[in-house]
C-alpha positions in Angstrom: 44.6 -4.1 177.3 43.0 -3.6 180.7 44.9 -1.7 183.1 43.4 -2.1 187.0 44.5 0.7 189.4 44.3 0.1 193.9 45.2 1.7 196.0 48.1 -0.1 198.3 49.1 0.5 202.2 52.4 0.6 202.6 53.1 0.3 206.4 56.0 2.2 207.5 59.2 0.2 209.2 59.4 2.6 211.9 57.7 6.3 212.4 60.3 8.4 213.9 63.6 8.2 214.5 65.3 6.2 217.1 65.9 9.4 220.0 62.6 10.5 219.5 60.8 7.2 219.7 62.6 6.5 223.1 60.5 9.2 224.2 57.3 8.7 222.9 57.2 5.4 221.5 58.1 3.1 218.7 54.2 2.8 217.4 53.5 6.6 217.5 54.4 9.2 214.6 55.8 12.0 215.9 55.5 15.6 214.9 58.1 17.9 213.3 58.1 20.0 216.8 59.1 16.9 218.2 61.4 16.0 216.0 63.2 19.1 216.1 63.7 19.0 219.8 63.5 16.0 221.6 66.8 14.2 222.9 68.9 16.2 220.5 70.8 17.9 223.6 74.4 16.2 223.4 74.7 14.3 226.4 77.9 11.9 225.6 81.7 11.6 224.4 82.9 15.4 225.0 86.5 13.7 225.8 87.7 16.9 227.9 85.9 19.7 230.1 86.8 23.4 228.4 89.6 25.1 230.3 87.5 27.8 230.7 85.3 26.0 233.0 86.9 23.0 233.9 84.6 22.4 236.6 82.2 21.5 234.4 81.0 19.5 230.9 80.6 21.4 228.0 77.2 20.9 227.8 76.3 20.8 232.2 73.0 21.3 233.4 74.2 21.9 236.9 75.1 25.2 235.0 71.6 26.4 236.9 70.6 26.0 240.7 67.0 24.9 239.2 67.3 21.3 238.8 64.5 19.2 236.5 64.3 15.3 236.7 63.9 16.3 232.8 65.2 19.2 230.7 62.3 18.1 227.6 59.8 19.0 230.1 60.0 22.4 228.9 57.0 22.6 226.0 56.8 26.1 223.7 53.4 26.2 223.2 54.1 28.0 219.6 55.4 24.5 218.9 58.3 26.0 217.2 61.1 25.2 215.6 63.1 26.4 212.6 60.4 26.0 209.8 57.5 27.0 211.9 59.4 30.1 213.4 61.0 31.3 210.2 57.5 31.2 209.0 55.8 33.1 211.5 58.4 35.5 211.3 58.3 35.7 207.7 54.7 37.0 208.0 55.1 39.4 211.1 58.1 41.1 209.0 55.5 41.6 206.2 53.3 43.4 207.5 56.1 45.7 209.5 57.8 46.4 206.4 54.1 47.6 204.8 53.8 49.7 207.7 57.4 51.4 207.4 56.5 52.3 203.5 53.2 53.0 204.3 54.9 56.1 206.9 57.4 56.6 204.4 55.4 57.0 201.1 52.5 59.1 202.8 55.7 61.1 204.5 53.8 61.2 207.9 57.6 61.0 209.5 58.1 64.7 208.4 54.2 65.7 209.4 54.2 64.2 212.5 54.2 66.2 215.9 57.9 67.6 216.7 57.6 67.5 220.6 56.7 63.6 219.8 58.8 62.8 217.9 61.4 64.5 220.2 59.6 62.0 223.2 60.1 59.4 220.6 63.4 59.3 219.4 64.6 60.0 223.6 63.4 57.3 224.5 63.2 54.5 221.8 66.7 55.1 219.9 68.4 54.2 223.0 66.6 51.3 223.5 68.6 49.3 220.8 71.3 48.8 223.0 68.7 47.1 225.2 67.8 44.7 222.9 71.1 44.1 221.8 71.8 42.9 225.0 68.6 40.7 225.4 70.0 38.7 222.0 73.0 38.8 223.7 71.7 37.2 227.1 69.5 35.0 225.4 72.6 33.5 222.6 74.2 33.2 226.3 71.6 30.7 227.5 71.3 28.8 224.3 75.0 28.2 224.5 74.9 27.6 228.5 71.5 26.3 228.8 71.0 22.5 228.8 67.9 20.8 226.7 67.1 21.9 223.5 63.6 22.4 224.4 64.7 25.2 226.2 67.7 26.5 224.5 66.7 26.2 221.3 63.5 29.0 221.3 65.9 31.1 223.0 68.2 31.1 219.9 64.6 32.3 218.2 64.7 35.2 221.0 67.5 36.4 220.5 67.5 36.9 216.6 64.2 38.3 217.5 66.0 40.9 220.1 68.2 41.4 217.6 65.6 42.2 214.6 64.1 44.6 217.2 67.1 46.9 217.6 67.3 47.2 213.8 63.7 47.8 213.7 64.2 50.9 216.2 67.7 51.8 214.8 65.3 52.3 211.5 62.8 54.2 213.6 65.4 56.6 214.8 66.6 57.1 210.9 63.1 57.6 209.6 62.0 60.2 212.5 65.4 62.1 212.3 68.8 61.1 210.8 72.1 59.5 211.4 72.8 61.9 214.3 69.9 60.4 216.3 71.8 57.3 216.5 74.9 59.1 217.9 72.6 61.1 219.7 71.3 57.8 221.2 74.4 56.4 222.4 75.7 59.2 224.1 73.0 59.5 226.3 72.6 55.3 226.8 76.6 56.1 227.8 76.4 59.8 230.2 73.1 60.3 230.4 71.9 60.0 234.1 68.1 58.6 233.4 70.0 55.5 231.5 72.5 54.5 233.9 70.0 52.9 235.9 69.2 50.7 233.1 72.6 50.5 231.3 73.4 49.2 235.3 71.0 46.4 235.3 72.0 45.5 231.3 75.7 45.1 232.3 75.2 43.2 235.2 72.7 40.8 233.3 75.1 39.8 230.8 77.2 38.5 233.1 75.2 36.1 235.1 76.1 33.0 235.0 73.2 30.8 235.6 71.0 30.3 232.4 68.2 30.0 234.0 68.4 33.0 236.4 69.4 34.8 233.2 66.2 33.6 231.9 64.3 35.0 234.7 66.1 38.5 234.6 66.2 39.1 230.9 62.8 37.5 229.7 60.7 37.6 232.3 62.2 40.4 234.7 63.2 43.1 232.5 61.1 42.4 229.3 58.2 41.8 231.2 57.8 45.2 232.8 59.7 47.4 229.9 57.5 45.9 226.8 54.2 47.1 228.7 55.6 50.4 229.8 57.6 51.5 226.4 54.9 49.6 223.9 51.5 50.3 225.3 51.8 53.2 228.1 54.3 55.2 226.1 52.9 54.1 222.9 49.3 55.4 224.0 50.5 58.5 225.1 51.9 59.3 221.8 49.3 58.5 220.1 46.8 60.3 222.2 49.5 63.3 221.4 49.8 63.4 217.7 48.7 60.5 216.4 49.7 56.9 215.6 52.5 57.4 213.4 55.1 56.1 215.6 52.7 53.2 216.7 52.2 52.0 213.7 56.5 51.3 213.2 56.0 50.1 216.9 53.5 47.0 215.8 56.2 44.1 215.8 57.6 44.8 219.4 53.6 44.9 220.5 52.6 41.5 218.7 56.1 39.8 219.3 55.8 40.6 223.7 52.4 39.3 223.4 53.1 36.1 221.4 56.4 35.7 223.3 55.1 35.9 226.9 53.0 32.6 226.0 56.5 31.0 225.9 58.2 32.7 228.8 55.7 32.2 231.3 55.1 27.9 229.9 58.8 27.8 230.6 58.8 29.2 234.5 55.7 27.3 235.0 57.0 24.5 234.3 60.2 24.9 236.2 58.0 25.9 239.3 56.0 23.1 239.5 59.1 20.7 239.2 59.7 20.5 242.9 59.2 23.6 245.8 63.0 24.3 245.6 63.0 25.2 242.6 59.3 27.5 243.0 61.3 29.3 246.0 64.4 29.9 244.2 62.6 31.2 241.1 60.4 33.6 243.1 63.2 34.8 244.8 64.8 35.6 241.3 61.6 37.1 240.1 61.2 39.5 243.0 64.7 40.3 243.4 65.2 41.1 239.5 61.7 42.7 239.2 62.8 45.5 242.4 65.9 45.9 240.1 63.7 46.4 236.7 61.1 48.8 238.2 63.9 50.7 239.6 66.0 50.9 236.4 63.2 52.2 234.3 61.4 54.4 236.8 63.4 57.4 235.8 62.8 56.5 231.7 59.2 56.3 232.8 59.5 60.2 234.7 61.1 61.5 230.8 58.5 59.5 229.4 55.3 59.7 230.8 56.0 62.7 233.2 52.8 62.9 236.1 51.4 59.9 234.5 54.6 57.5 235.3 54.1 56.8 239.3 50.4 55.2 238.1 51.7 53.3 235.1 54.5 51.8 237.1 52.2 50.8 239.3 50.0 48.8 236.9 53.3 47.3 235.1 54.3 46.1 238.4 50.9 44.7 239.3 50.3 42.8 235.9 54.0 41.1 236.6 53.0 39.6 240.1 49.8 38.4 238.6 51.4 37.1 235.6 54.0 35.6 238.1 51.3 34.1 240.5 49.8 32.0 237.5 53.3 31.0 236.8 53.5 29.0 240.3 55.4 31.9 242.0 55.3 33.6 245.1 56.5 37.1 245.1 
């Protein structure tokens, strides 16, 4: 008996499906990013407008003032979507969790300096309430938003906000105890230095335009606190007792880094759409940043005492660079 083996091509009847082909071809196999998010924005057959906004669809995009000839012009250059971004995540959590035993096991909580960790637990615990609100803002745009390229990585954001207020609600229990959390929310609620901030939370989550809550929250607000809190303040603790506390710190540094890739593709591409929409988002930028800087100016004075005016300063400089690549003028 002779048995011949070869090898057969087997020519597929079509690549992709049907949505995604219309976009970039019948003839072309198209990639799980792609996939994932093009055309899959409802568009059709919503038989009523909401009676909560009956002024427009459910799904509208003249939600935002910033108008786009095409909503899956927006690219994440992470080319994420649910696989890829559990994925990553997966691994970032990995290593943050090895880093919380590691300062557990060792017991460098309870060694560490107590005037820092005093600094440390003022100024972080708090901060949970802040990222609540960014998963907040950012489930907001997702469900007001229009495109999936666009709505659908802010979904990621906003689990990601929301992973970040457990991570610091944990670094509040590790450095002191329940009562820090208490401690916390009293002063995000009375204390004079939050009310600033606590201010410009409120009136974030109830913007109305996606995209100008896009600018506020992820650009804005995120953009000037992640540098100030996770590098200046993170420095200056170190420098103090050690790197302890930057060590249970490492996510938010590595997420804001990764992240901003994102953020800034996003406005970049919305800038270079058409000149109304640069002036409009540069007017948002400006207005929010003003807002941001003065909201955590007095965290920065508890913080980083003499050293605040100067890093500030630099925060505020990196933004309108950052912005300036991003096709804005502010």
């Amino acid at each position: 008996m002779q048995i011949d083996l070869r090898t057969v091509s087997i020519k597929p009847i079509r690549q992709t499906f049907t949505h995604v082909a219309d976009r970039i071809g019948p003839d072309k196999a198209a990639s799980r990013y792609q996939e994932g998010v093009l055309n899959v924005q409802a568009d059709a057959n919503f038989h009523y407008r909401p009676t909560w906004d009956p002024d427009h669809e459910i799904f509208d995009a003249s939600r935002s003032k910033v108008q786009m000839a095409d909503w899956y012009a927006f690219k994440d250059p992470r080319q994420y979507y649910y696989a890829t971004y559990t994925i990553a995540r997966a691994r970032m959590q990995e290593t943050t969790e090895a880093d919380f035993e590691f300062v557990e096991k060792r017991g460098l909580a309870d060694t560490f300096n107590a005037a820092a960790t005093r600094k440390a637990l003022d100024l972080l615990v708090p901060l949970r309430h802040v990222a609540w609100a960014a998963n907040m803002n950012n489930s907001s745009i997702c469900a007001y938003g229009y495109g999936t390229a666009i709505t659908a990585p802010c979904m990621f954001h906003a689990m990601d906000q929301l992973g970040i207020a457990q991570y610091l609600t944990r670094v509040g229990l590790l450095l002191g105890d329940v009562s820090s959390l208490d401690d916390a929310k009293q002063a995000w609620l009375t204390e004079p230095q939050w009310q600033p901030l606590r201010r410009y939370v409120e009136d974030t989550l109830v913007l109305t335009d996606p995209v100008e809550l896009y600018v506020a929250q992820n650009m804005a607000l995120d953009g000037l606190l992640y540098p100030l809190v996770y590098e200046k303040f993170d420095a200056m603790l170190t420098a103090e007792a050690g790197p302890t506390v930057s060590m249970l710190l490492r996510f938010q540094s590595d997420w804001f880094a990764e992240t901003s890739r994102w953020v800034d593709s996003t406005v970049k591409t919305a800038a270079a759409e058409s000149a109304a929409n640069a002036e409009l988002l540069s007017g948002w930028a400006a207005a929010w940043r003003d807002r941001a800087v003065e909201a955590l100016a007095p965290l920065m004075d508890m913080a980083l005492g003499a050293e605040a005016p100067a890093a500030l300063a630099d925060a505020v400089s990196a933004f309108d660079t950052r912005a300036a690549k991003c096709g804005l003028a502010i």
